[in-house]
C-alpha positions as CSV (number, residue, x, y, z in Angstrom):
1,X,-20.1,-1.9,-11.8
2,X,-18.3,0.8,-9.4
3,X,-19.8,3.9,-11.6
4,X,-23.3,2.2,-11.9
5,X,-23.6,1.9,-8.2
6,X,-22.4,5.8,-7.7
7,X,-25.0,6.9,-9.9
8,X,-27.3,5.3,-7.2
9,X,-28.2,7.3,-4.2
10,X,-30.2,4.1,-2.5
11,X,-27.2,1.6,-3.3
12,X,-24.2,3.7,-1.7
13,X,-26.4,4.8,1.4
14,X,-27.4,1.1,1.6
15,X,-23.6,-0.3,1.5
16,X,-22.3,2.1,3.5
17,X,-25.4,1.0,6.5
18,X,-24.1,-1.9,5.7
19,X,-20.7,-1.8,6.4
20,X,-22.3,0.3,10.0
21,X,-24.7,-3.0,10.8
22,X,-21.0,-5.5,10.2
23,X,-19.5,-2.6,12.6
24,X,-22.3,-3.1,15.4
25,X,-22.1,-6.6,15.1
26,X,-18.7,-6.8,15.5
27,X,-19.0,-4.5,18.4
28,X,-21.8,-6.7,19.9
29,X,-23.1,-3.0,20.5
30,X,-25.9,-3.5,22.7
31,X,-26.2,-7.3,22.7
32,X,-29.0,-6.5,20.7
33,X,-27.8,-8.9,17.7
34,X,-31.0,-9.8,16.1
35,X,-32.1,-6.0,15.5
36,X,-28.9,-5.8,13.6
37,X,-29.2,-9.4,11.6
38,X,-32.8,-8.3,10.4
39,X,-30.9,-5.2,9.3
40,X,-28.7,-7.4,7.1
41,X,-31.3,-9.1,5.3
42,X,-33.3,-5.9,4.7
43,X,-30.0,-4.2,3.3
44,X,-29.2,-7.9,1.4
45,X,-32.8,-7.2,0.1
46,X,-32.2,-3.4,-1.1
47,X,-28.8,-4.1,-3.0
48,X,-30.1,-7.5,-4.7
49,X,-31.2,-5.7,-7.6
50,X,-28.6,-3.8,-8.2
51,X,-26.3,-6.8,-8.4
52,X,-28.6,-9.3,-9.8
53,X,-27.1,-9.8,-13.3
54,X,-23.7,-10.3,-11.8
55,X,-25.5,-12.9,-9.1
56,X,-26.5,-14.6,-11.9
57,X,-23.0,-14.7,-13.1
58,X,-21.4,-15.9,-9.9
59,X,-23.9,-18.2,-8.3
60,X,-22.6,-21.0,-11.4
61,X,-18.6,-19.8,-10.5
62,X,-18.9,-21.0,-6.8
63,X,-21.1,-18.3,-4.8
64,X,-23.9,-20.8,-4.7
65,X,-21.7,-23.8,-3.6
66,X,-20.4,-21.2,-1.1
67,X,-24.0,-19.8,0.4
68,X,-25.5,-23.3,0.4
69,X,-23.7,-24.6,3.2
70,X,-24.1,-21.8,5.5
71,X,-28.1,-21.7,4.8
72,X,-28.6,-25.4,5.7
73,X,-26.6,-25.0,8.5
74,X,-28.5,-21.7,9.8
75,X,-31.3,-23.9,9.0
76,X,-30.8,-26.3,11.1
77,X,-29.9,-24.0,14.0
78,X,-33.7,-23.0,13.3
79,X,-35.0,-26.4,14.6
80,X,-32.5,-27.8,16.5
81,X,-34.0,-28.4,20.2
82,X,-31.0,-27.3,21.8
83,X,-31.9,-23.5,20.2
84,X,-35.3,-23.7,22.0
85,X,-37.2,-24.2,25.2
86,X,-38.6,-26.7,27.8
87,X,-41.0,-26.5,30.5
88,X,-38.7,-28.2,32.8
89,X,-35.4,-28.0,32.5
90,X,-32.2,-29.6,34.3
91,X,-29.1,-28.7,34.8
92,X,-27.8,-31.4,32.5
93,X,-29.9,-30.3,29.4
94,X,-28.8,-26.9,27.5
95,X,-31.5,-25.0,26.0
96,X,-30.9,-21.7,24.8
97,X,-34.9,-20.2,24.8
98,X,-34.7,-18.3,21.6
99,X,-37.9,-17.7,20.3
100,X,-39.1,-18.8,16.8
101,X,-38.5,-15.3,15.8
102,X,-35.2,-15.2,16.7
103,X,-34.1,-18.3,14.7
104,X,-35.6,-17.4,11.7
105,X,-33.8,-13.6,11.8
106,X,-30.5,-15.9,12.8
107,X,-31.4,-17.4,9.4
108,X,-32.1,-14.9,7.5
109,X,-29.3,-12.7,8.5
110,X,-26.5,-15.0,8.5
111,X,-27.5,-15.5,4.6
112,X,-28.0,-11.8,4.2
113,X,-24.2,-11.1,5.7
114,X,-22.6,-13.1,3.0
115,X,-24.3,-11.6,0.7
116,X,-23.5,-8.3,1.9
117,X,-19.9,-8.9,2.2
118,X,-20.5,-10.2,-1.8
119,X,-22.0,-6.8,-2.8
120,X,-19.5,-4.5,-0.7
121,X,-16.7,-6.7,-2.8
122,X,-18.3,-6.3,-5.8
123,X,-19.3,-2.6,-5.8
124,X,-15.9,-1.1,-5.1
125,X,-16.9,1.6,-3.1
126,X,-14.6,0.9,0.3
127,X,-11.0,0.1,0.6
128,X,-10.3,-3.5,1.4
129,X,-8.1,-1.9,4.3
130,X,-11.0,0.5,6.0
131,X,-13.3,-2.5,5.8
132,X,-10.8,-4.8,7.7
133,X,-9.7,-2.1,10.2
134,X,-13.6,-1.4,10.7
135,X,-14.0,-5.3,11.9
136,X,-10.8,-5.0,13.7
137,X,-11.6,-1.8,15.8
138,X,-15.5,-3.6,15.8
139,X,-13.8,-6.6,17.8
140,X,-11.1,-4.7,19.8
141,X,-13.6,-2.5,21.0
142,X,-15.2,-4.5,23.7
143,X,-12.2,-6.0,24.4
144,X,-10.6,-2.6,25.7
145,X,-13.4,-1.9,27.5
146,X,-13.7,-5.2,29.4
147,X,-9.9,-4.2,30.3
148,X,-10.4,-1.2,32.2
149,X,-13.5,-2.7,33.9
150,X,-11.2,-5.4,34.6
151,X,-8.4,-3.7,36.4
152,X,-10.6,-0.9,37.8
153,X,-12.3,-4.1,40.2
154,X,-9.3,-6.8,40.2
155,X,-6.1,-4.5,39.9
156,X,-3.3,-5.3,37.8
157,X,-1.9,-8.9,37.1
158,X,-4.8,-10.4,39.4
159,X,-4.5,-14.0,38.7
160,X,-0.6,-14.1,40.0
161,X,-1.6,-11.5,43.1
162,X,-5.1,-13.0,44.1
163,X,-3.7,-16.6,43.3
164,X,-5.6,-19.2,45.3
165,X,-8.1,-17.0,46.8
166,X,-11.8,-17.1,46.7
167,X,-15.1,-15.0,46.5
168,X,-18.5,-16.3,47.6
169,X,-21.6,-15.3,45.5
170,X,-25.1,-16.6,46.5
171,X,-23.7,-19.1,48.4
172,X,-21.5,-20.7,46.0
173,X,-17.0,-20.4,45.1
174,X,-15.7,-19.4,42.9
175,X,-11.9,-18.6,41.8
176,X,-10.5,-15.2,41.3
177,X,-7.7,-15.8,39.2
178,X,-10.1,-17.3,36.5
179,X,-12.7,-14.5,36.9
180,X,-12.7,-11.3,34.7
181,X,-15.0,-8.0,34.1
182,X,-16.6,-8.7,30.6
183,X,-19.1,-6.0,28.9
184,X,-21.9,-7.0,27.9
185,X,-24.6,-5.2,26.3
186,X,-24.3,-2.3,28.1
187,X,-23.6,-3.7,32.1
188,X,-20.2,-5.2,33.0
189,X,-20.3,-9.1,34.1
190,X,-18.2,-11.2,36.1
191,X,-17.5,-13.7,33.4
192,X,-14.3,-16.1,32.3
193,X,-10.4,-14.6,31.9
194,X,-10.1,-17.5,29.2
195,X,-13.1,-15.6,27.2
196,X,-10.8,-11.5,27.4
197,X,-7.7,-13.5,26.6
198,X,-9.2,-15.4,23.7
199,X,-10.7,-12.2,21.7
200,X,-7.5,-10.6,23.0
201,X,-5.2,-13.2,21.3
202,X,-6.8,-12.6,18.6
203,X,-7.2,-9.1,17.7
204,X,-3.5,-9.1,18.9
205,X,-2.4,-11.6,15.4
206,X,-3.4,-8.7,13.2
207,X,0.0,-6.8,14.4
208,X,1.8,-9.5,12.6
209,X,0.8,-7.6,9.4
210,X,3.1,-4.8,10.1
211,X,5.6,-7.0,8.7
212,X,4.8,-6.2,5.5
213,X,3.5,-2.0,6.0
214,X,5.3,0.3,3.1
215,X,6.3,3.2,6.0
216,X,5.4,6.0,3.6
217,X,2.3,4.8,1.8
218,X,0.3,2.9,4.8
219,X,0.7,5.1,8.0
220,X,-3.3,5.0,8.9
221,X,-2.7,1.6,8.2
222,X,0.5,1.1,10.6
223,X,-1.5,3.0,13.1
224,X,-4.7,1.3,13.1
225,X,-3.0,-2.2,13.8
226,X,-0.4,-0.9,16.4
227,X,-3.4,0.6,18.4
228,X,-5.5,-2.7,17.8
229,X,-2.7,-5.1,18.6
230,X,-1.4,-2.8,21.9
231,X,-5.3,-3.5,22.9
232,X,-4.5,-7.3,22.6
233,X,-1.5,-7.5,23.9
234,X,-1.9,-5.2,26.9
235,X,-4.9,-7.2,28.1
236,X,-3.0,-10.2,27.9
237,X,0.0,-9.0,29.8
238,X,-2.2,-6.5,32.7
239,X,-4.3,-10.2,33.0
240,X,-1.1,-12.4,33.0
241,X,-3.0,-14.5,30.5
242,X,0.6,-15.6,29.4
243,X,0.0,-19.1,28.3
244,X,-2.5,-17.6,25.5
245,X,0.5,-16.6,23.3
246,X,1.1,-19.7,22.1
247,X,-1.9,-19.6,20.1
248,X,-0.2,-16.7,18.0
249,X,2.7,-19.5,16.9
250,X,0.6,-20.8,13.7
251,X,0.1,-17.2,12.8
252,X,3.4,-15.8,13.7
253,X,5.2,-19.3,11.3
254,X,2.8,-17.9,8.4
255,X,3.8,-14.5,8.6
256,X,8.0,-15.0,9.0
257,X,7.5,-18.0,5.9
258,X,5.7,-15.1,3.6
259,X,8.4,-12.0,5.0
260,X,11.5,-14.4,4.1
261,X,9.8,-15.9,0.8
262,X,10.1,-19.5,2.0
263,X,6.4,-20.4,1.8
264,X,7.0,-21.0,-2.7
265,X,9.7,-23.6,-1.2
266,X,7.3,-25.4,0.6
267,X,4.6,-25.2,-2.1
268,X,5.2,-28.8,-3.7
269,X,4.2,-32.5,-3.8
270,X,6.6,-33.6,-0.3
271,X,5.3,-30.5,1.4
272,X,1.6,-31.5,0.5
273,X,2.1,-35.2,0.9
274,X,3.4,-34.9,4.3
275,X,1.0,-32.9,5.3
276,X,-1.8,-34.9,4.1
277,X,0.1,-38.0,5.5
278,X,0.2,-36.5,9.1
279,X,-3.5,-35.2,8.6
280,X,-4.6,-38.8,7.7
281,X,-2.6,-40.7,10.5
282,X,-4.1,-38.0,13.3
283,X,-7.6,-39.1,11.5
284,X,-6.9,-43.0,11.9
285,X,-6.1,-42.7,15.5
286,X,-8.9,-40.7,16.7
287,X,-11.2,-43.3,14.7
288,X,-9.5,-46.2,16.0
289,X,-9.4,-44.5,19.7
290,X,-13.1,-43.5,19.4
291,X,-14.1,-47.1,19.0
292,X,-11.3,-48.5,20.8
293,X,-10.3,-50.5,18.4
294,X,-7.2,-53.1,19.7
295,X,-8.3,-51.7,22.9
296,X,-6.1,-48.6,22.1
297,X,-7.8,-46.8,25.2
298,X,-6.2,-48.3,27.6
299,X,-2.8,-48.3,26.1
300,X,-2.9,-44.9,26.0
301,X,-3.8,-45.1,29.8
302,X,-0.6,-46.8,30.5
303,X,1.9,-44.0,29.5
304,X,1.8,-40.6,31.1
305,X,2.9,-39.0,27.6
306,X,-0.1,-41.0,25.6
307,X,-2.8,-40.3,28.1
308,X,-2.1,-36.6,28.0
309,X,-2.1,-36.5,24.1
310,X,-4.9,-38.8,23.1
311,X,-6.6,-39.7,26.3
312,X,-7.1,-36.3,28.0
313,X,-10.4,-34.8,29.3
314,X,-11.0,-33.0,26.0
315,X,-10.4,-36.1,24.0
316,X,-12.8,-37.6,25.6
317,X,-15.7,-36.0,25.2
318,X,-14.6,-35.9,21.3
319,X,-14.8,-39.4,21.2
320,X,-18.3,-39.1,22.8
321,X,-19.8,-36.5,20.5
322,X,-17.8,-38.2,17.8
323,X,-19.6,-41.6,18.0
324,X,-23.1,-40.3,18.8
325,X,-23.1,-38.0,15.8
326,X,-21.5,-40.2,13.1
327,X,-23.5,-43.0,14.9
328,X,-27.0,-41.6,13.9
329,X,-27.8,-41.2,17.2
330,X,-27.7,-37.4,16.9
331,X,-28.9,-36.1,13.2
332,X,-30.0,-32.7,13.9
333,X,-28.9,-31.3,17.2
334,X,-29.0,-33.1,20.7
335,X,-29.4,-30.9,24.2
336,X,-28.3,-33.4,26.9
337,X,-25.2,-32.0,28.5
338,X,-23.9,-35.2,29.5
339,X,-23.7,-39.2,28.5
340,X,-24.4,-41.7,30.9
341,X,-22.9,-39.2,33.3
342,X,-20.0,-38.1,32.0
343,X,-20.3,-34.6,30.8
344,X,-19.6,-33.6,27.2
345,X,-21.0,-30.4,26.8
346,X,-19.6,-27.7,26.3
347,X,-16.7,-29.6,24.8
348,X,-14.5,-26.5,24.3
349,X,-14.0,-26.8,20.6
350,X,-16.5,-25.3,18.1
351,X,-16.3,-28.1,15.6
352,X,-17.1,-30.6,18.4
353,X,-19.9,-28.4,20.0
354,X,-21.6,-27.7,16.8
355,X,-21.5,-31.4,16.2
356,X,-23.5,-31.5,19.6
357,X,-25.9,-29.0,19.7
358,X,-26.3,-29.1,15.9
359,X,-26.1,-32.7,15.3
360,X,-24.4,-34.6,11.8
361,X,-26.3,-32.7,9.4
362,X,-25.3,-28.9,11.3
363,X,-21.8,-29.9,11.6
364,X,-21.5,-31.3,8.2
365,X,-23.2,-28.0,6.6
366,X,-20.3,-25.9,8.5
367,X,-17.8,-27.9,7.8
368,X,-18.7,-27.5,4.3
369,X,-19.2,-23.8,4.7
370,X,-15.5,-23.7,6.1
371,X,-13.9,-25.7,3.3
372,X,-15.5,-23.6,0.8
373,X,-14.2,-20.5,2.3
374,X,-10.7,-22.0,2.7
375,X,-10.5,-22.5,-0.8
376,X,-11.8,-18.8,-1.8
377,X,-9.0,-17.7,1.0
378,X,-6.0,-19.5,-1.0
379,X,-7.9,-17.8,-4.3
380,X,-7.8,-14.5,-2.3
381,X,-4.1,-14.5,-1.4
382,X,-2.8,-16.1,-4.6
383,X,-4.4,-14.0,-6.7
384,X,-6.2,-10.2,-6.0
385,X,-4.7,-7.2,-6.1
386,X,-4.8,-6.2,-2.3
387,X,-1.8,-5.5,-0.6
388,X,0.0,-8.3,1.0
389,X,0.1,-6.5,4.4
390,X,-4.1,-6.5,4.2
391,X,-4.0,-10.6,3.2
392,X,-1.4,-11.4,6.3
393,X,-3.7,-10.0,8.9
394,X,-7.3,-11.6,7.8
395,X,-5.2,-14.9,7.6
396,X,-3.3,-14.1,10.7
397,X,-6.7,-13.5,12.7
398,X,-8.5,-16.3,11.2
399,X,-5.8,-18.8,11.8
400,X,-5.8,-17.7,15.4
401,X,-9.0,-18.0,16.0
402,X,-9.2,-21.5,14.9
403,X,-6.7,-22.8,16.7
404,X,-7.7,-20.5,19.7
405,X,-11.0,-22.1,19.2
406,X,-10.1,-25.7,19.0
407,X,-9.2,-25.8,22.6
408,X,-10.8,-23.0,24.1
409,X,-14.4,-21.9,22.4
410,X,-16.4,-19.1,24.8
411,X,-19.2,-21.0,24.8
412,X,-20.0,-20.1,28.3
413,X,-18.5,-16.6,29.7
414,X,-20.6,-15.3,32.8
415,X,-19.2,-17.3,35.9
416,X,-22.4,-16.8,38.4
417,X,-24.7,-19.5,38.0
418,X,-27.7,-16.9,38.5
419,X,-26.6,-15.9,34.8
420,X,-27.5,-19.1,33.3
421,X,-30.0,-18.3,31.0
422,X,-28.5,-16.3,29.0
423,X,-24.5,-17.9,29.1
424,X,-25.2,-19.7,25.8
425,X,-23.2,-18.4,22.9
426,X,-23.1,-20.9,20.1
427,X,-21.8,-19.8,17.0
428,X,-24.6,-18.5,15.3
429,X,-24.5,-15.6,18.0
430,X,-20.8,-15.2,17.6
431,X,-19.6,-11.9,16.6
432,X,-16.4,-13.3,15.6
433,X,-18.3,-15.6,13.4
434,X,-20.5,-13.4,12.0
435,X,-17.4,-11.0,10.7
436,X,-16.1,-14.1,9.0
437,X,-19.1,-15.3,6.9
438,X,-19.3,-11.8,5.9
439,X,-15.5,-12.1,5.1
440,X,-16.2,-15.3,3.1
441,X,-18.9,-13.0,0.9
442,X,-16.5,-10.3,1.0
443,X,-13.2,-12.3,-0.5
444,X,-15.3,-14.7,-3.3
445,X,-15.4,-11.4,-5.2
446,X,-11.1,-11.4,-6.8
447,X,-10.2,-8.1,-7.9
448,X,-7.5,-9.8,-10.7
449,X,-9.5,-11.5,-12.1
450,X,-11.9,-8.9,-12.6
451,X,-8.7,-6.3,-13.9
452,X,-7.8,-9.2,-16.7
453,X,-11.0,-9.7,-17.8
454,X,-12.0,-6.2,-18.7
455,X,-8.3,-5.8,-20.5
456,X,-9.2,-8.9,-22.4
457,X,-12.2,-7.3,-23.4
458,X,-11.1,-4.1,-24.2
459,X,-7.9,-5.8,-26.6
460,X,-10.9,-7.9,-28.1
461,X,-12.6,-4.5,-29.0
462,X,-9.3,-3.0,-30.7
């Protein structure tokens, strides 16, 4: 496959604009993502036939179950209400006026980025570790510039020196300490501290992979990461955005089990079964909470420690969103920003929002996107041939970003209310989300596999 696609002028100038368009997109160069999603699907379009008998191949070994989910739910963001426009609108109610046009090349190029990351697996042609430190450089990018704009306007360690105090803006307060200079496009916005620290968490997870760098063989490597985790870590310390570290722990537990070889001890039936066990009970009590069931909302009001764990402002609204979407009361998207007064919207976790604004069928679509790609993660670090140091930062940065994301998903970044029309970022219009379906293409394609099958063939031949 590798020599076929050499021999091809069209296919190697066409991956390598590809890997430039997953670059830009990363980058959010020019908040221009459209022009670059309808250059996914017109590369996707170019490569097909050049991978078309190995499509044919993969869709029956899990591709198709993989793609599937992803197209219905980038289908659904195509008529969900929430996406479009309304004459009058209140500031309750969330529309996000993308034209028809838009959606469709949302559509289109969300399918066309898996695909992509599918034929840059399959061809060979880049090093797992140039087209993870691409992404990574992508995504630190805007972060380092946000920095400097940052400090140049607030100074250092604003939210400790400028605690308490106020700015006025069109007649309206608003907080310095939670304020931060955030580039978009090409200007610089006042926009949310909790937005820099969460892409700065982030990026900074993918140090934890110089754990396992070979000194001699991987120096662009060790440098790459040291210079995108300083990024992370330097924004979170000049920002005093302190209490973001914790969201490194999940990553930082993976990476110490795999360095000291204890994650094959805890690869058995007790391991799994507790797991499952506490999974399941944290599933019965948010049911039974949701529909307060033995009145078990107001028990948890009588204890301090109970109301803060299952009866806290977040867990509210999930109960909300919860009930209206498995409910069928919201199939396919809802744009109200509040029930019966109480506000639910933006919820601050991406599962719950996309169960909002994208209704049952939207959030069941991604959550079957995201199993799926779980399962072809385990695949990818159990069994293909790249270095461990390469499989510990994608995990790393993924699982940080999930659990960064539970609590505190960017939906809204600009803090002026004179910016409302265009503070909407759902996850279609994520960059970080966008990296990762093309990281779901990218990792369905096992390199092992591929290495025993063609010694099989070739013994079958002697």
């Amino acid at each position: 496959m590798k020599d076929k696609i050499r021999e091809s002028k069209l296919a190697l100038i066409s991956l390598f604009l590809a890997l430039e368009v997953v670059l830009f997109i990363a980058l959010d160069f020019g908040n221009i993502g459209p022009v670059f999603k309808a250059l996914a699907f017109l590369l996707t379009a170019i490569l097909a036939p050049f991978f078309f008998e190995e499509m044919k191949v993969d869709l029956g070994q899990g591709l198709y179950v993989l793609l599937m989910p992803i197209l219905f739910y980038a289908l659904v963001t195509l008529v969900a209400p929430a996406y479009g426009s309304y004459p009058e609108m209140y500031s309750n109610e969330v529309f996000m006026q993308l034209p028809f046009i838009t959606r469709l090349i949302n559509l289109l190029g969300i399918v066309g980025l898996l695909l992509l990351g599918y034929f840059i697996g399959k061809s060979e042609v880049f090093a797992t570790k140039h087209i993870f430190i691409v992404i990574l450089a992508g995504l630190a990018a805007p972060v380092l510039i946000s920095l400097f704009a940052t400090l140049i306007n607030y100074g250092f360690f604003h939210p400790l020196v400028y605690k308490s105090l106020v700015t006025y803006y069109a007649g309206h307060e608003y907080e310095v300490s939670s304020q931060a200079s955030l580039l978009y496009g090409f200007r610089i916005m006042v926009g949310d501290l909790k937005a820099l620290a969460s892409m700065a968490v982030i990026i900074t997870s993918a140090g934890f992979g110089l754990l396992f760098v070979n000194e001699k063989k991987d120096k662009f490597t060790i440098i790459s990461l040291v210079v995108i985790s300083a990024v992370g870590v330097l924004t979170l310390i000049f920002t005093a955005s302190f209490a973001a570290l914790i969201y490194l722990l999940p990553a930082l537990i993976f990476a110490l089990l795999l360095k000291f070889d204890l994650l094959k001890k805890l690869k058995n039936k007790v391991t799994l079964g507790v797991v499952i066990a506490l999974v399941g009970l944290g599933a019965i009590i948010f049911l039974l909470t949701a529909y307060n069931i033995f009145n078990l909302q107001a028990v948890w009001q009588t204890n301090r420690v109970t109301r803060k764990l299952f009866f806290n402002g977040y867990m509210q609204r999930f109960y909300i969103i919860f009930k209206e979407a498995f409910g069928l009361r919201n199939l396919y998207g809802h744009f109200a920003m509040t029930v019966e007064g109480y506000k639910v919207f933006p919820s601050g976790n991406f599962l719950f929002d996309a169960m909002w604004i994208d209704g049952l069928i939207g959030f069941v679509a991604l959550l079957a996107f995201f199993v799926m790609f779980v399962i072809r993660l385990v695949k990818y670090f159990n069994k293909d041939k790249d270095e461990r140091v390469l499989k510990v930062v994608l995990i790393s940065v993924l699982l940080t970003a999930f659990f960064r994301f539970m609590l505190r998903y960017p939906f809204k970044i600009f803090t002026y209310q004179e910016f409302s029309d265009i503070n909407n970022f759902p996850l279609i219009n994520s960059p970080l989300f966008l990296v990762t379906v093309f990281i779901a293409g990218y990792v369905f394609v096992l390199k092992e596999d591929k290495k025993i099958e063609e010694e099989e063939v070739t013994h079958a031949e002697k």
